[in-house]
matplotlib code that plots the C-alpha trace (Angstrom):
import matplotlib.pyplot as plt

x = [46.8, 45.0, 43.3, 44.1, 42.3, 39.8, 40.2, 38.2, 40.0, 43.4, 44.9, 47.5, 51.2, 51.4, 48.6, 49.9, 53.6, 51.4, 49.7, 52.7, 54.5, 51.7, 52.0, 55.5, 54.3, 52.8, 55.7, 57.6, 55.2, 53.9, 57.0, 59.8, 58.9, 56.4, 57.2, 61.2, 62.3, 60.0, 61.6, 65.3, 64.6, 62.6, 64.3, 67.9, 67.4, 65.0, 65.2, 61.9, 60.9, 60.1, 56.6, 55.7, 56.1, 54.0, 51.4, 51.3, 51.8, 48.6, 47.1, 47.3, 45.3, 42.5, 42.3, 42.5, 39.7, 37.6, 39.2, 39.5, 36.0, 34.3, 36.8, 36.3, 33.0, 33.1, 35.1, 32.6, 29.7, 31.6, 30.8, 32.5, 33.5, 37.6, 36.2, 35.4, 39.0, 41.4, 41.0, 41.4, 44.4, 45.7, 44.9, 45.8, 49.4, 50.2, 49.3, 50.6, 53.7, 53.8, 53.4, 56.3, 59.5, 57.6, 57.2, 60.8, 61.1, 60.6, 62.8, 65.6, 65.4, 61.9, 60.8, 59.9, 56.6, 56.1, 58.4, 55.8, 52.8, 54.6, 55.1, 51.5, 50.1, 52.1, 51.5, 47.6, 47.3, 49.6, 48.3, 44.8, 46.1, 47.8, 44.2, 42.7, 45.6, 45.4, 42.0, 40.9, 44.6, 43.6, 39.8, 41.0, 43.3, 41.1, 38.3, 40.7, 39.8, 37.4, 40.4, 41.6, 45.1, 45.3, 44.6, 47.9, 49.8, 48.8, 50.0, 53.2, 54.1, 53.6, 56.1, 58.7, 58.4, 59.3, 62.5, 64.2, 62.2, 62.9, 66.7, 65.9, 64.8, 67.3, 70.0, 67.3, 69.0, 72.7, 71.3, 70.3, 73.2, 76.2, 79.1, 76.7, 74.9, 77.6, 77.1, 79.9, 80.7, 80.1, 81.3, 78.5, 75.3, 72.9, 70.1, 67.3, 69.4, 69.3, 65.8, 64.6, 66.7, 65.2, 61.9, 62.5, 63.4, 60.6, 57.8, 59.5, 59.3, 55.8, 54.5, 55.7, 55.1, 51.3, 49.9, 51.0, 48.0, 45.3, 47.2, 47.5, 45.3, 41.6, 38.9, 36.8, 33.7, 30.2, 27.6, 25.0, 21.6, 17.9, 15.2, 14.4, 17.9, 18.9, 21.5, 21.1, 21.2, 24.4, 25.3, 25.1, 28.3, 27.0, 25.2, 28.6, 30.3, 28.0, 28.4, 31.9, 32.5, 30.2, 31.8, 33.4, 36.7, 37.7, 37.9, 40.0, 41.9, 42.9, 43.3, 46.4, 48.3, 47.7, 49.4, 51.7, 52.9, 52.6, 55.0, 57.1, 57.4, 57.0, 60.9, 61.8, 63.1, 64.7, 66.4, 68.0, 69.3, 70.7, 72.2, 73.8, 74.2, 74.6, 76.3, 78.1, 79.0, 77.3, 78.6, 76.1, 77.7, 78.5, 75.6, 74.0, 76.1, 75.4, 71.8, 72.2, 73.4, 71.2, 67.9, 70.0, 70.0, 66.3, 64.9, 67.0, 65.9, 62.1, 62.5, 64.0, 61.3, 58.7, 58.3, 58.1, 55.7, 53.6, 53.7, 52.5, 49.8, 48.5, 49.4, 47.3, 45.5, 46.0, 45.7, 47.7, 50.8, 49.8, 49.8, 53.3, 54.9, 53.8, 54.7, 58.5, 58.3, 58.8, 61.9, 63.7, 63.0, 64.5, 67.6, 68.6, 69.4, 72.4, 72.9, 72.6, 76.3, 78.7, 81.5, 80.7, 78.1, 77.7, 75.8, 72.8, 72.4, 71.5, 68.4, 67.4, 67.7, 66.0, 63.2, 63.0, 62.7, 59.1, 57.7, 57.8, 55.5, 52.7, 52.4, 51.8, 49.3, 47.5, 46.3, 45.1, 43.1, 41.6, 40.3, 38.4, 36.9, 35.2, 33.7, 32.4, 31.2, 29.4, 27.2, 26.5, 25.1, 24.5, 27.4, 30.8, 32.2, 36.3, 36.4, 35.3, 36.6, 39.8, 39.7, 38.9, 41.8, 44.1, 43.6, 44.4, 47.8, 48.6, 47.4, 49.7, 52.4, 51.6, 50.9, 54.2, 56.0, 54.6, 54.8, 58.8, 59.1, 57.8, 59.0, 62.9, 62.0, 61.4, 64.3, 65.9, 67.8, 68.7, 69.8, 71.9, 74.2, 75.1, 77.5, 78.1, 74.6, 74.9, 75.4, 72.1, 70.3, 71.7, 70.5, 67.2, 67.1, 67.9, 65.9, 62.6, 63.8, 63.9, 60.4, 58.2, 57.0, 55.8, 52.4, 51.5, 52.4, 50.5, 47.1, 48.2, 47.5, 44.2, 42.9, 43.8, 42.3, 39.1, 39.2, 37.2, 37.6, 39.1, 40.0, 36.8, 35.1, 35.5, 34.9, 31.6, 31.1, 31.9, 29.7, 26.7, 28.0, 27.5, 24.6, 23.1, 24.5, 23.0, 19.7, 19.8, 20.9]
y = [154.2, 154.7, 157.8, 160.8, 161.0, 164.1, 167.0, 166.2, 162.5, 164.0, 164.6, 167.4, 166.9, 168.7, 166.7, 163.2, 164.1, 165.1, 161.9, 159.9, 161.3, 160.2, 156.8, 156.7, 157.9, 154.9, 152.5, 154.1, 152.8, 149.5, 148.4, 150.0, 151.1, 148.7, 145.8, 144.7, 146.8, 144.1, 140.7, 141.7, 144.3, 142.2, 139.2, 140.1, 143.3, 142.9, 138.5, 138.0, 134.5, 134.8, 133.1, 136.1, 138.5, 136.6, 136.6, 141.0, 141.1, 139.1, 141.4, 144.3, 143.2, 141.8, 145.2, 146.7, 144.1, 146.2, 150.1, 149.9, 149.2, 152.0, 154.8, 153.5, 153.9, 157.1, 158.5, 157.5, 159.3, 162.5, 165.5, 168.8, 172.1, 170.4, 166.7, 163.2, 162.7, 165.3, 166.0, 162.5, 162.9, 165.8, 164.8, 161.3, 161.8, 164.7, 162.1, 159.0, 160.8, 161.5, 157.9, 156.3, 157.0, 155.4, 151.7, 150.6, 152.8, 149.4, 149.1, 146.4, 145.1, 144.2, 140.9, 139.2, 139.3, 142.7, 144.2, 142.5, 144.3, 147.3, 146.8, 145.6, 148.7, 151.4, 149.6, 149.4, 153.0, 153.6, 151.7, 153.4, 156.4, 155.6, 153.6, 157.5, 158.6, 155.6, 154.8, 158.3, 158.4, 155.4, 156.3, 159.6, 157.8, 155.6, 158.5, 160.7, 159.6, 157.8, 157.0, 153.6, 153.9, 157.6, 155.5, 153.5, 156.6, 158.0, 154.9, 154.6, 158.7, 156.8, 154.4, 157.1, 159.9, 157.3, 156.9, 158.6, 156.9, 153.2, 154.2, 154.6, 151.9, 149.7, 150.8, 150.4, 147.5, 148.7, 152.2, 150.6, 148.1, 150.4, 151.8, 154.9, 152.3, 150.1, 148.2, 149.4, 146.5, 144.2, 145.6, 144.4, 146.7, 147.8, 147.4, 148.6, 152.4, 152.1, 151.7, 154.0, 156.5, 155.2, 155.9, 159.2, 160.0, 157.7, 160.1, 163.4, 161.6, 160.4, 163.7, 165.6, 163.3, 162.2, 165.7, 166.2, 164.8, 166.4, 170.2, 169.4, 166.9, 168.4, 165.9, 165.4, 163.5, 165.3, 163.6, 162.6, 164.7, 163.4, 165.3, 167.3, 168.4, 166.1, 163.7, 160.3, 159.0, 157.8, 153.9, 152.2, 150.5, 146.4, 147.4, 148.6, 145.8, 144.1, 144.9, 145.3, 141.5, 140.7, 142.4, 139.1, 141.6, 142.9, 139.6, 138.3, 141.1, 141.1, 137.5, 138.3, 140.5, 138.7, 135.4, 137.3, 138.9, 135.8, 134.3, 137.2, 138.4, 134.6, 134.6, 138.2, 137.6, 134.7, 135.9, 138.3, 135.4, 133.5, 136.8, 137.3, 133.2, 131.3, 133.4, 135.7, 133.1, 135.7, 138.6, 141.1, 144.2, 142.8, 141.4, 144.4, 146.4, 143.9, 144.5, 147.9, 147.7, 144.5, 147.1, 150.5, 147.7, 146.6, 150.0, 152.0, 149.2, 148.9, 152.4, 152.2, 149.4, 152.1, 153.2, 149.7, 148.2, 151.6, 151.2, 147.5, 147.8, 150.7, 148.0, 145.3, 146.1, 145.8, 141.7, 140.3, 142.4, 141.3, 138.0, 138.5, 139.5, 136.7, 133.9, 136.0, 136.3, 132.5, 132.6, 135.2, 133.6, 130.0, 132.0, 132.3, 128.0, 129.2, 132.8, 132.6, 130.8, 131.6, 131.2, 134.6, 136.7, 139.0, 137.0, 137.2, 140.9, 139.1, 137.5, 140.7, 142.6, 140.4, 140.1, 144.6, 144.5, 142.5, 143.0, 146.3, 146.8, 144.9, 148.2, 150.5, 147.9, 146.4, 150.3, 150.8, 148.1, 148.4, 151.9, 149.7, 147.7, 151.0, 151.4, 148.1, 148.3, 152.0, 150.3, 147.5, 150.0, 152.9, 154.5, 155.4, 153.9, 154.2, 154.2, 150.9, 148.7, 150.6, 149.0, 145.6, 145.6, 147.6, 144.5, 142.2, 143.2, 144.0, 140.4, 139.1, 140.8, 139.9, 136.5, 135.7, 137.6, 135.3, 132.7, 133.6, 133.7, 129.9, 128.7, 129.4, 128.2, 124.7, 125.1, 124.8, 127.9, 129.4, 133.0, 132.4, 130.2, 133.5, 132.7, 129.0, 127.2, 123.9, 122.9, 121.5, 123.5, 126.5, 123.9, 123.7, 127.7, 127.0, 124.8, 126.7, 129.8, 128.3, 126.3, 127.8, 131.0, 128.5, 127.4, 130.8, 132.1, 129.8, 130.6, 133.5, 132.9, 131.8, 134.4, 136.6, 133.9, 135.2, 138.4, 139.9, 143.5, 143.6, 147.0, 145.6, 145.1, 148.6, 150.1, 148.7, 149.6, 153.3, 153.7, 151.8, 154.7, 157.8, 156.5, 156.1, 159.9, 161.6, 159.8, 161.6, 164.9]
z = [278.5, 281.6, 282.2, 284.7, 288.1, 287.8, 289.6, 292.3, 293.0, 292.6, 296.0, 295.7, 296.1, 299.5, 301.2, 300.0, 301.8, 305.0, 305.1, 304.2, 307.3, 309.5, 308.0, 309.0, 312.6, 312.5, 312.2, 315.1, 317.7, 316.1, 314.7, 316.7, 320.3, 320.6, 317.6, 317.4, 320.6, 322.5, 322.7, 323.2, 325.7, 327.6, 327.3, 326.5, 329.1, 331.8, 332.2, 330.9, 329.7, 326.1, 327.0, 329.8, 327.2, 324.7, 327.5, 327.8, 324.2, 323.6, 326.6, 323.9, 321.4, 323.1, 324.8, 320.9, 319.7, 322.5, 321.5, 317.8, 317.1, 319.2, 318.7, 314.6, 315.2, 317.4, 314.3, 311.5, 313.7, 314.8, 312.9, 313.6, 312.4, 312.4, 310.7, 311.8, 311.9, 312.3, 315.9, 317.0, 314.9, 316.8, 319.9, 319.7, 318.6, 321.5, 323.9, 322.9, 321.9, 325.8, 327.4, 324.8, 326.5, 330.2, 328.5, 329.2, 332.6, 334.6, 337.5, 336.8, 340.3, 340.0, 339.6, 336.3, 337.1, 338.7, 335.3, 332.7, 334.9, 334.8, 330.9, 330.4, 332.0, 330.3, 327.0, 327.4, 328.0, 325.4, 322.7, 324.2, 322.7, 319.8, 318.8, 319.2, 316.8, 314.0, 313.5, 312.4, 310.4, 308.6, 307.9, 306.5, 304.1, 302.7, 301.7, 300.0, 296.3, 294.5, 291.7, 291.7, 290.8, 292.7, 295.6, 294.8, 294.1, 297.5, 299.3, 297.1, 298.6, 302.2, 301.1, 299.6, 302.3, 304.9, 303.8, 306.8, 309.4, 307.9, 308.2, 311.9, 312.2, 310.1, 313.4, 316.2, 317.9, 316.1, 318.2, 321.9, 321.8, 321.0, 323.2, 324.2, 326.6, 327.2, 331.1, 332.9, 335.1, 332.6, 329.2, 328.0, 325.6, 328.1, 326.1, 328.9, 329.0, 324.9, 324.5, 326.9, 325.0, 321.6, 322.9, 324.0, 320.4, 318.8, 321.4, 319.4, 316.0, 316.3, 317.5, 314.9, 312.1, 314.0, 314.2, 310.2, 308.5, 311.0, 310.3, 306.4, 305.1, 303.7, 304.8, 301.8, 303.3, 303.2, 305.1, 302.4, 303.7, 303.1, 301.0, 304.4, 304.8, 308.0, 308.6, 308.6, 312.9, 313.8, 313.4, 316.6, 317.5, 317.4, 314.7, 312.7, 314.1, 312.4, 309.0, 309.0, 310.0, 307.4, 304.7, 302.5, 300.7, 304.0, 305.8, 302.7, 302.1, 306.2, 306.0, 303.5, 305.3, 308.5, 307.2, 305.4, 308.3, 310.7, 308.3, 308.4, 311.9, 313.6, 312.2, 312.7, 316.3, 315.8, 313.0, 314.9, 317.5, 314.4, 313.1, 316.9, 318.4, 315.0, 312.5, 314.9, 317.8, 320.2, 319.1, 319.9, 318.6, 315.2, 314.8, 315.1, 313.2, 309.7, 310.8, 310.7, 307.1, 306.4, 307.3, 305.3, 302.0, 302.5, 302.7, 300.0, 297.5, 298.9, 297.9, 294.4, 293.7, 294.6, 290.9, 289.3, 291.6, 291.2, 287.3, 287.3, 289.4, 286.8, 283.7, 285.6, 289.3, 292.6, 293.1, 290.4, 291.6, 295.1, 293.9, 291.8, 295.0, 297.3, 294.9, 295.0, 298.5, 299.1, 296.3, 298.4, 301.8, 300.1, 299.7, 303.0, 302.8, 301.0, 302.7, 306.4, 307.6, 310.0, 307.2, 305.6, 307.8, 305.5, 302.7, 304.5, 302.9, 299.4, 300.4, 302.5, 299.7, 297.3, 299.7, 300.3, 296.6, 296.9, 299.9, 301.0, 298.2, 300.1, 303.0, 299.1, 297.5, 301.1, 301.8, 298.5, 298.1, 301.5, 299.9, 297.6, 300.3, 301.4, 298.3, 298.3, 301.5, 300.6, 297.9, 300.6, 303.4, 301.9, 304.3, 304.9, 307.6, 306.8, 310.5, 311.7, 308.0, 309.2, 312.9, 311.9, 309.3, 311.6, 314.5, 312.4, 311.5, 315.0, 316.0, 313.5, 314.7, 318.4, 317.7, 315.7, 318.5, 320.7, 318.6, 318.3, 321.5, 322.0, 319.2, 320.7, 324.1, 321.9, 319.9, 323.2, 322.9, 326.7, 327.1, 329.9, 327.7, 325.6, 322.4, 324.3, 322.6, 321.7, 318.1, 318.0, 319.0, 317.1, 314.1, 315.0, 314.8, 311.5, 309.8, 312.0, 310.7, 307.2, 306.8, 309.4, 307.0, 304.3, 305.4, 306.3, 303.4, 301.1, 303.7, 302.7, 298.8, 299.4, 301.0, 298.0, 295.5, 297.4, 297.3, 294.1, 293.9, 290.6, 288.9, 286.3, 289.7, 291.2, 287.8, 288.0, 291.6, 290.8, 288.3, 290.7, 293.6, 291.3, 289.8, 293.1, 294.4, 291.4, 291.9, 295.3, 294.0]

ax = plt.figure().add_subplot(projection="3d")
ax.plot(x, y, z, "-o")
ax.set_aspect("equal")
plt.show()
């Protein structure tokens, strides 16, 4: 039996819903305004080549490699009467909250080119400010305990409370493609008038949920004070840089998520265009409609898997479930060989769901363990810099996602797949679509079992590293 967190690790009941709904927060701008919104707005909406958009999306994380660092760094070194984090928090989410509903304000007449500089502007600014919301958010998650499996606990309320807000996102396209926005002329969805509506719901959503943690969330850090009573100077910014790059877990534990999700999201667009071009013969609207229900499925039972997935990380730790649901991961994915056909749309729910039932627990155990990192990298510096391990981490999953957008968008340019063709693509091609969709995860899936082979924080590991930490703290006292 494993024991209770003490007092001071256990993070009350109240405080672990706040923090949820800021994780959550999250997900509406990463994953919806600015994540699956993306390709078929730009491409589907505006024209854009899916290469063009690759291109601005690519923009944005180079520009976060620069702004996740220093405000990381800013947050670690800020000490005020509010926190290091919470009024980045506050702050951050008013104003990023603002700029959402201009991303897809583009004029439709524009030009290709002058639409992805309008796009590529607006996003930079706003993903300025949401990188002033989430890298404090994230640093204030990971020092809320020192308890190894109340640090899974936490993240496994951030997967529960987020309930609604996954719904909202399982009818995102169903939402901007429906009759509501329906082209006039045409009869066909008018997806730009969808998602600028979207947005202006997401900006609400994300500003109430954002400012959540900073209002109800107790920072527990102390700066640690030498025998004189004074601070230690702040960390210079290369010099953090520094030691966060060469911190070994953090690199490996980054490296599974970013594979993982490179596998993932490299398909997720052009899973859509099978859903709508090869299973629906370009049916748009139903497409979108067994989406809708496809998503509704994958989050309800990512939510009944909550408790399991919690209960067998506690029986073993953190990696060997992590490893239990990659090696799944690949079985639910080989499903869809059998699943995704034009004959009977609808079976393409069964590997969904098989897959919701794994894999939504990586976003409760990736979290966790990236808590432990901190610890590790504590005894390794003698600091606690939740702020810049959080902005290395944090880029790394946003690459992913920008790179298997891109990658996406490439990858059905080769397949020969032409927008202009609608529900008319040849047979061929809709093949290729296929067998990409099919095989294309696998390598990056099995990098992405590697990288966890390398990463040694064990729950014997952190035992040992906790024990090293309070040693070291009452040696101070």
């Amino acid at each position: 039996m494993k024991p209770t967190p003490a007092t001071a690790d256990r993070i009350p009941i109240r405080e672990k819903i706040a923090y949820a709904l800021g994780g959550k927060a999250e997900y509406v701008v990463s994953s919806l305004a600015l994540g699956s919104l993306v390709m078929p707005v730009l491409n589907i909406g505006y024209g854009l080549s899916p290469a063009l958009i690759g291109i601005v999306l690519v923009v944005f994380r180079l520009w976060d490699a620069v702004t996740d660092p220093i405000m990381g760094n800013i947050s670690d070194n800020t000490h005020s009467r509010w926190g290091r984090r919470r009024p980045y928090i506050f702050s951050g989410a008013i104003i990023c909250g603002l700029l959402l509903p201009l991303i897809y304000m583009a004029d439709r007449t524009w030009s290709p080119n002058t639409i992805a500089v309008y796009f590529a502007i607006i996003g930079v600014l706003t993903y300025t400010a949401f990188t002033v919301w989430s890298m404090p958010y994230q640093a204030l998650g990971m020092e809320l305990t020192r308890d190894y499996d109340e640090r899974t606990r936490l993240q496994a309320w951030c997967s529960f409370v987020g309930i609604p807000v996954g719904l909202l996102g399982a009818w995102n396209f169903a939402f901007i493609s429906s009759d509501w926005f329906q082209n006039t002329v045409t009869g066909e969805p008018d997806l730009i008038s969808g998602s600028r509506a979207a947005t202006l719901i997401y900006a609400v959503v994300f500003i109430i949920m954002g400012i959540m943690p900073a209002l109800l969330v107790k920072e527990r850090f102390k700066p640690q004070k030498n025998a004189n009573g004074v601070r230690p100077p702040p960390e210079p910014l290369f010099a953090s840089i520094k030691q966060t790059l060469s911190t070994g877990p953090l690199w490996a534990l980054t490296g599974v998520v970013f594979f993982n999700l490179l596998g993932l999201s490299s398909i997720s667009s052009l899973g859509y265009y099978l859903n709508i071009y090869y299973v629906n013969a370009g049916g748009i609207k139903e497409a979108s409609i067994i989406e809708g229900w496809k998503q509704t499925g994958m989050v309800l039972l990512s939510l009944a898997s909550i408790p399991f997935w919690t209960w067998f990380c506690a029986r073993t730790d953190k990696k060997t479930a992590l490893y239990a649901v990659l090696g799944l991961t690949f079985v639910g994915h080989s499903l869809n060989y059998f699943c995704l056909t034009p004959e009977n749309p609808w079976l393409q729910l069964i590997p969904a769901l098989f897959y919701s039932a794994i894999s939504g627990s990586i976003w409760m155990i990736f979290p966790a363990m990236r808590m432990d990192v901190a610890d590790y990298d504590e005894l390794k510096s003698g600091r606690r810099r939740e702020g810049s391990l959080a902005s290395v981490s944090s880029w790394g999953v946003k690459m992913a996602i920008t790179l298997s957008t891109g990658l996406g968008g490439v990858v059905l340019v080769q397949t020969g797949f032409d927008v202009a063709l609608k529900g008319e693509q040849p047979p061929e091609v809709l093949q290729r679509m296929f067998w990409v969709y099919l095989l294309m995860p696998a390598a990056f899936w099995t990098a992405s079992l590697v990288c966890l082979w390398k990463f040694p924080l064990t729950r014997a590991r952190m035992a040992e590293i906790r024990a090293e930490l309070d040693l070291r703290k009452n040696a101070a006292a």
